[in-house]
C-alpha positions in Angstrom: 7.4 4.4 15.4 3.7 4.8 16.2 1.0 4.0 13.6 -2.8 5.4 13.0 -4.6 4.1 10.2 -8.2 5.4 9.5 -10.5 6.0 6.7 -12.2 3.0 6.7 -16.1 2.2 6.4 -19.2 0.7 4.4 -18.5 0.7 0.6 -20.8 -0.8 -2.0 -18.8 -2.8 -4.9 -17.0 -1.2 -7.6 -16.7 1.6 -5.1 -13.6 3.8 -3.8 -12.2 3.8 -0.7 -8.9 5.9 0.6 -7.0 4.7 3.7 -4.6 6.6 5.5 -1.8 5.9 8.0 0.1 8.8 10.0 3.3 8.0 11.8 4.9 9.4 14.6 8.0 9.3 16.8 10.4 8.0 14.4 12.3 9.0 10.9 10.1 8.1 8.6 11.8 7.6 5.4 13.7 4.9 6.7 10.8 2.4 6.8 9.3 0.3 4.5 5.9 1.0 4.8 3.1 -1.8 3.9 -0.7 -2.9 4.3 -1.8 -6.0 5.3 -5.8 -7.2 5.8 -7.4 -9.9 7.7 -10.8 -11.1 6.9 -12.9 -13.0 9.7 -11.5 -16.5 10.1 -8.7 -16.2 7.6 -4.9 -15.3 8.2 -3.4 -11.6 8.3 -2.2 -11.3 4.6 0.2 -8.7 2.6 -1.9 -6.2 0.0 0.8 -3.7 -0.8 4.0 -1.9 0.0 6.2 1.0 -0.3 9.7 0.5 0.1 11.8 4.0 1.4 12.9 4.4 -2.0 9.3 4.6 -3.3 9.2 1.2 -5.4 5.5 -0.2 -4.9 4.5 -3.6 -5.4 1.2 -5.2 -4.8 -0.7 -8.5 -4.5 -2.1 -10.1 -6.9 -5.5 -9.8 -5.7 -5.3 -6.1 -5.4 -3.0 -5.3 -8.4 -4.4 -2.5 -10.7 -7.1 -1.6 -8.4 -5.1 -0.1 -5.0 -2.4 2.3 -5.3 -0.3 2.9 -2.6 2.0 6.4 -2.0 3.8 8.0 0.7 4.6 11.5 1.5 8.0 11.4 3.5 7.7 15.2 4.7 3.8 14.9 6.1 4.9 11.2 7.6 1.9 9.7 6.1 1.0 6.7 3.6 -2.3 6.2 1.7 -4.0 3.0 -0.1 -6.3 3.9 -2.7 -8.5 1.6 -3.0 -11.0 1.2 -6.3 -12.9 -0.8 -8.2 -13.9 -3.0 -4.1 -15.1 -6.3 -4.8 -17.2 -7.8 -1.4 -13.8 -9.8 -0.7 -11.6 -7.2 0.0 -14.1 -6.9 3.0 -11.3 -6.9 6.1 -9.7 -5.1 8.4 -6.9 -3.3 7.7 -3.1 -2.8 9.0 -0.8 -0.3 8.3 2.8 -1.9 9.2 6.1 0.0 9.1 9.3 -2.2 8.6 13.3 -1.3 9.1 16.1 -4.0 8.8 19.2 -3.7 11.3 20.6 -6.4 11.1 16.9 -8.1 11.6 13.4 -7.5 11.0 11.4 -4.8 13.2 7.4 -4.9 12.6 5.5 -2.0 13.6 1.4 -2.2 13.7 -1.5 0.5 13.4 -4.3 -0.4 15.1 -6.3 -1.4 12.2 -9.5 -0.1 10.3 -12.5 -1.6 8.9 -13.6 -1.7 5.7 -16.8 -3.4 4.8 -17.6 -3.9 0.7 -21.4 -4.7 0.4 -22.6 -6.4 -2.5 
């Protein structure tokens, strides 16, 4: 499976921001479907996922202000994001996972989204 994300950019804090990821080449509804962020000098880390039955969950950080959803038929996932505090400030990762017996990791390209103070 091939992954675009986009809709990142310059938000000031306590603003909105919608990111989108498109897939391609693969059934879709089979993957787990997740974002992950990575702010300069720190580690990739986990901010949300979708499993292919449609359960969410979220981290901590991010609970109650993202909401993830998927739309199986247009192969596409979104991450609304609200309420942006400055360190949410990373780029983002759209990653699509399927277990077959072990763990396949597919990766977007990444977008950036900048939360100004």
């Amino acid at each position: 499976v091939q992954l675009q994300a986009s809709g990142g950019g310059l938000v000031q804090a306590g603003g909105s921001r919608r990111l989108a990821c498109v897939a391609s080449g693969s059934i879709f509804s089979i993957y787990d479907m997740g974002w992950y962020r990575q702010a300069p000098g720190n580690q990739r880390e986990w901010v949300a996922v979708i499993t292919s039955g449609g359960r969410t969950n979220y981290a901590d950080s991010v609970k109650g202000r993202f909401t993830m959803a998927r739309d199986n038929a247009k192969k596409t996932v979104d991450l609304q994001m609200n309420s942006l505090k400055p360190e949410d400030t990373a780029v983002y990762y759209c990653n699509a996972r399927l277990y077959d017996g072990r763990r396949n990791d597919y990766w977007g390209q990444g977008t950036q989204v900048t939360v100004s103070s």
